[in-house]
NUKOLRO-679114 format. One line per 10 residues: number of its first residue (from 1); their letters; for each residue x, y, z of C-alpha. Coordinates in steps of 0.02 Angstrom, whole numbers, plus 32768, in hexadecimal, padded with zeros to 4 digits. Layout:
N
NUM	A	X:Y:Z ~ ...
REM end
This chain:
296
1	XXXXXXXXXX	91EE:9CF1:82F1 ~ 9271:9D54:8342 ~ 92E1:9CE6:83BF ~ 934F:9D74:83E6 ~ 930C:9D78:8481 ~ 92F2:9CC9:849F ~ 92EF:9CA0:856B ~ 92A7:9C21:85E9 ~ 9292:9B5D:85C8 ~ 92A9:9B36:851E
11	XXXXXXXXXX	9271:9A69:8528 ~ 92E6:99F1:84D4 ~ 924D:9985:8487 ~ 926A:98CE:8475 ~ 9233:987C:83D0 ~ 9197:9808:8405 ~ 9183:9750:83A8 ~ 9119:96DF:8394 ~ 9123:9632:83B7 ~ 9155:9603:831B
21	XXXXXXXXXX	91DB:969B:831E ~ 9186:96FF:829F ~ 9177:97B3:82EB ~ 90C9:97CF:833B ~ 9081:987E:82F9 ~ 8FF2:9868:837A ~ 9052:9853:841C ~ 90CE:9902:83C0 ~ 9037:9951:83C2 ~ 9004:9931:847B
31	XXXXXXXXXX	90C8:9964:84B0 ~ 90B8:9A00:8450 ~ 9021:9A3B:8495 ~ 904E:9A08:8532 ~ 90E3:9A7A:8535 ~ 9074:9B0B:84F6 ~ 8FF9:9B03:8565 ~ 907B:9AF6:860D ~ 90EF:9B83:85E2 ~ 9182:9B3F:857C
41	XXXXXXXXXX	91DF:9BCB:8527 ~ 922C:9B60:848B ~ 9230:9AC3:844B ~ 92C4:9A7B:8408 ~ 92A8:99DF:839C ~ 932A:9963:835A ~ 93A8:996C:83CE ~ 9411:98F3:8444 ~ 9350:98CB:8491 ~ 92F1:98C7:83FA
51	XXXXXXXXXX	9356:983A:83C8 ~ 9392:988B:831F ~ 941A:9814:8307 ~ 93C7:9772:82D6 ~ 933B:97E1:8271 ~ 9348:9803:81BB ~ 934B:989F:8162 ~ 9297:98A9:811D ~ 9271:9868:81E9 ~ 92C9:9904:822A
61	XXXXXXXXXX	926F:9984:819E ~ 91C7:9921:81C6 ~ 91DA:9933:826F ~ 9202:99E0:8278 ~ 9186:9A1E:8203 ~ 9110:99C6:8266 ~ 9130:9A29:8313 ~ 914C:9ACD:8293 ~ 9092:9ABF:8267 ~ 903F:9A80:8308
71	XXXXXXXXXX	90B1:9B12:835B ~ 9069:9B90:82D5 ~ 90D1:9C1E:830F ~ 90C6:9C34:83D3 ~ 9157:9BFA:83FF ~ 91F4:9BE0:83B3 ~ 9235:9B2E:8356 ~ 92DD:9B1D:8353 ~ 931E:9A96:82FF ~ 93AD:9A1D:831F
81	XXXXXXXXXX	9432:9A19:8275 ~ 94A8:99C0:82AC ~ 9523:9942:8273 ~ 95DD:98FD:8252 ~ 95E9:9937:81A7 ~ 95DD:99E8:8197 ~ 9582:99D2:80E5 ~ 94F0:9971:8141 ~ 94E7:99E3:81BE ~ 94E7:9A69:813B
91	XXXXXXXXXX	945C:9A0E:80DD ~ 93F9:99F1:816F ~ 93F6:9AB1:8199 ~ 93C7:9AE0:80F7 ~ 9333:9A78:80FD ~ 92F8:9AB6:8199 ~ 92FB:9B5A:8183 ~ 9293:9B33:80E1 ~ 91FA:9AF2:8145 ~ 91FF:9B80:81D2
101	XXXXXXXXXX	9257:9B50:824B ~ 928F:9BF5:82BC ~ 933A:9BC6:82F7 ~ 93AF:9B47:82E5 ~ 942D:9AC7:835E ~ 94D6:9AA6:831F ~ 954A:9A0F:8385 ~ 95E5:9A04:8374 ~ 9638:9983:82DE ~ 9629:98E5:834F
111	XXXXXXXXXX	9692:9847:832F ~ 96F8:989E:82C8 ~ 9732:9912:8355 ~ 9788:997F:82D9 ~ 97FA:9A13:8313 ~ 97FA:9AB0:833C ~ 97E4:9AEC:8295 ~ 9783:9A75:825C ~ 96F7:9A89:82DF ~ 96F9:9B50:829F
121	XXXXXXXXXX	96E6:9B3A:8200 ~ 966A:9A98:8223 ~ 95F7:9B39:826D ~ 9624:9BBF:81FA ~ 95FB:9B60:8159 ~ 9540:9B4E:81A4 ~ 953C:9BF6:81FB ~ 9574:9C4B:814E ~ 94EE:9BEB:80D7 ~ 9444:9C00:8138
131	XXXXXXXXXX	93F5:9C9A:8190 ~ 93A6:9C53:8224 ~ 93DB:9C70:82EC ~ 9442:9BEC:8305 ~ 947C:9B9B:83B9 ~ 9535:9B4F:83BD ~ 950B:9AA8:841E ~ 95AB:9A79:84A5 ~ 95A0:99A4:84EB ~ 964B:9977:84FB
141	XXXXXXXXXX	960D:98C7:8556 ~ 95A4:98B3:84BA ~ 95FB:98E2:8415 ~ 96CC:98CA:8473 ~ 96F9:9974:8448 ~ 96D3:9A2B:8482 ~ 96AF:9ABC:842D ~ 9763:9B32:846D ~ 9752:9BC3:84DD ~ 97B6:9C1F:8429
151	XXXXXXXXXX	9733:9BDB:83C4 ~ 96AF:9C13:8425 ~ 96E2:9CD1:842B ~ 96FD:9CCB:8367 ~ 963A:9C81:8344 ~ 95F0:9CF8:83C1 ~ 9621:9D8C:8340 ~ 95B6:9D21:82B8 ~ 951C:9D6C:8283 ~ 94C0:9CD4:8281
161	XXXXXXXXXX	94F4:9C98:832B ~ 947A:9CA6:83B3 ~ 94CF:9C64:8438 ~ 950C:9BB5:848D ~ 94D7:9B23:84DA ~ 9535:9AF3:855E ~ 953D:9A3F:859B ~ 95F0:9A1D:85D6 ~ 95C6:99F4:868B ~ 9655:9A7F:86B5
171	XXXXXXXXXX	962F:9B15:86FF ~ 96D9:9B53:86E2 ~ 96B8:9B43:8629 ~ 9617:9B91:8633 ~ 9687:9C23:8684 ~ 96E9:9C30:860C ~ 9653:9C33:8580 ~ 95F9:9CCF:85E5 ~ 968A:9D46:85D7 ~ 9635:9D3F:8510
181	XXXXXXXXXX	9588:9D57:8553 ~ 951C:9DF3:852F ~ 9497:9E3E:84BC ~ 94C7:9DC8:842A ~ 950D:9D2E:8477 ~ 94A5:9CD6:84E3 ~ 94B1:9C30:8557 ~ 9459:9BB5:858C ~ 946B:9B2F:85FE ~ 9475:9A7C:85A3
191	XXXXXXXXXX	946F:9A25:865D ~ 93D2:9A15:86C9 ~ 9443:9A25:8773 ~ 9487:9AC8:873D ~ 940F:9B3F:8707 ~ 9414:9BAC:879F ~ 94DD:9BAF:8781 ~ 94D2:9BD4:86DA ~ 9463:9C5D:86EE ~ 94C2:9C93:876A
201	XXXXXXXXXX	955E:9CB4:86DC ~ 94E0:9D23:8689 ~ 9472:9C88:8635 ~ 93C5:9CAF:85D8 ~ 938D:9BFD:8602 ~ 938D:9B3B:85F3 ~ 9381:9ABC:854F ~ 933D:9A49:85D1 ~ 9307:9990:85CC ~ 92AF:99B0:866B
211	XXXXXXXXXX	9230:9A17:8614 ~ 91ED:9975:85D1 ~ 9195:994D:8650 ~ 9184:99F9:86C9 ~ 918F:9A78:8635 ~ 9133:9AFF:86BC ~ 91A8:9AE0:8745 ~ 9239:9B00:86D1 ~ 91F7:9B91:867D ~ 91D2:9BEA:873C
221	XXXXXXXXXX	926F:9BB2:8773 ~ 92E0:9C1D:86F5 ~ 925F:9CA8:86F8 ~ 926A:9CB9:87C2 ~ 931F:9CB0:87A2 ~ 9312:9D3F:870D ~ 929E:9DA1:8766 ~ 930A:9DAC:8804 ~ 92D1:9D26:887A ~ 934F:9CC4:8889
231	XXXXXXXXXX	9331:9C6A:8912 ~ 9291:9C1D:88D3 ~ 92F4:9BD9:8833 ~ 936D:9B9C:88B0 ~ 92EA:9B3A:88F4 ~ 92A5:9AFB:8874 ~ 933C:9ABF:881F ~ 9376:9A57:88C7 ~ 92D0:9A28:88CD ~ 92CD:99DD:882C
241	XXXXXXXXXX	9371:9987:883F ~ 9332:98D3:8860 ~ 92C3:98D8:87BF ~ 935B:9920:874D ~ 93B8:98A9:8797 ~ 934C:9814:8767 ~ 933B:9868:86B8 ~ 93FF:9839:86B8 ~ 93F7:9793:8702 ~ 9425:9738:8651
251	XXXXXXXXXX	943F:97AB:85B8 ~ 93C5:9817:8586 ~ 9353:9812:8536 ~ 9321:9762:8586 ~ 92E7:97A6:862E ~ 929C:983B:85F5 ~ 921A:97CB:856E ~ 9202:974B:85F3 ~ 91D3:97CC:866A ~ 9149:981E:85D8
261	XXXXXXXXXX	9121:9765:85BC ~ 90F5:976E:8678 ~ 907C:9813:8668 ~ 903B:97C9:85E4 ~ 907C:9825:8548 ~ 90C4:97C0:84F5 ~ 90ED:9702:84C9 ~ 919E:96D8:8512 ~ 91EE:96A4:846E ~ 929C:96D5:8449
271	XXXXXXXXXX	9310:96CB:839D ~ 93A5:964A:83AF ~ 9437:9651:83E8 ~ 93BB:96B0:8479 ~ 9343:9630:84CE ~ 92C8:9619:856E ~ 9307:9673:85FD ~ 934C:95D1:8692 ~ 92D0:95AA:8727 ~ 934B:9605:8798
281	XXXXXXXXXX	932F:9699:8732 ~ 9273:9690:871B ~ 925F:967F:87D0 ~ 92D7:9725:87D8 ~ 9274:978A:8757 ~ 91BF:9756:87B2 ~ 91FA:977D:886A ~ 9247:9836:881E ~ 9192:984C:87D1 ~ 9142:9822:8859
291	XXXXXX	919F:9890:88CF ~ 9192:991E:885D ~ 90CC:9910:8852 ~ 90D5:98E7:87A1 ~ 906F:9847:87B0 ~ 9024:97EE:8835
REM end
């Protein structure tokens, strides 16, 4: 599939467990369709909220090939290869582009922080060994180091570099990141509470956690926005504010399973070091869903 001109709400799928923390295929299945069937322009698997981290290789390939073939082609996969050594990460892209996925997520090198250097050659020893779309992936607050305003400018002139996730919480970043913008470098808003901004530097959507739970609301919100009303995608994302708020209230993805948990998609079981979301929290997460309509 060509993601060339990938747009809209790409969702940021968590990874759903079963009690016993084996992955539950059935309750994938339900999430997938669900985001087919209410307007969800990508889905993203094994990133930050498809808890990736504490999964294990054959996990991540199993998972992914899993959404690949429930997917089956109408909308694009991409799929999160990320890690702290660059020949993991390597690894890890190889094998998803072997089972179809259609684009891939790169993070930066976290814990090791790396510098400048480093972090471009962490990307260009990927981007130079597979032949898939790729999406540079920018959480400062999640991996302790950025991807450089330098380094961005030099991957946005790689072939395999479709564009950048951008999840630094600063607008003047983000700033600095559109002056690359244009037929071959897209971004996309990694924060819920910035889309509209985002867009507004010339952004072709969201890699939202929101989506999880409102995937139409999110997908009509960037395309009023793309399509030149931007006062309704104004509204919508102040609207929404409460609910991507509680989606934040402890680190994702806890709020955002205990709030499917609530709709009833999924069991609420997390991987340690993550666990059950605190009562204050749970009573955050229901009174957003509530207010938003999304259950009673």
């Amino acid at each position: 599939m060509d993601m060339h001109d990938l747009k809209g709400s790409i969702v940021a799928l968590v990874t759903p467990f079963k009690d016993n923390g084996d992955i539950d295929f059935d309750a994938l299945d339900r999430l997938v369709d669900f985001h087919l069937e209410n307007g969800t322009d990508g889905i993203l698997v094994l990133g930050t909220s498809g808890e990736s981290a504490t999964m294990t290789d054959a996990e991540d390939v199993a998972v992914a090939q899993h959404v690949v073939n429930r997917v089956n082609g109408r909308i694009p996969v991409i799929g999160g290869a990320g890690s702290n050594s660059t020949r993991e990460s390597l690894n890890k892209a190889k094998s998803l582009q072997m089972i179809g996925c259609d684009g891939l997520l790169l993070i930066t090198p976290y814990y090791n922080k790396s510098n400048e250097e480093g972090v471009y050659r962490h990307f260009t020893t990927v981007l130079d060994q597979v032949d898939l779309p790729t999406i540079l992936y920018n959480v400062p607050s999640r991996t302790g180091c950025s991807i450089s305003e330098r380094n961005v400018a030099r991957l946005a002139q790689h072939p395999n570099v479709l564009g950048i996730k951008e999840a630094s919480g600063s607008i003047s970043y983000a700033t600095q990141v559109a002056k690359y913008v244009g037929p071959d470098f897209k971004m996309f808003s990694g924060n819920d509470d910035m889309v509209v901004p985002i867009l507004s530097l010339g952004g072709s959507g969201v890699i939202s956690v929101w989506a999880n739970v409102q995937p139409q609301l999110v997908h009509d919100m960037v395309m009023s926005y793309l399509q030149g009303d931007y006062q309704a995608a104004l509204r919508t994302q102040l609207d929404g504010l409460d609910l991507v708020h509680a989606l934040f209230c402890e680190v994702n993805p806890i709020p955002v399973k205990a709030a499917l948990a609530m709709m009833g998609m999924i069991h609420e079981s997390y991987r340690l070091p993550l666990t059950t979301i605190s009562d204050e929290g749970r009573a955050q997460v229901a009174a957003a869903l509530k207010g938003a309509g999304v259950i009673e």
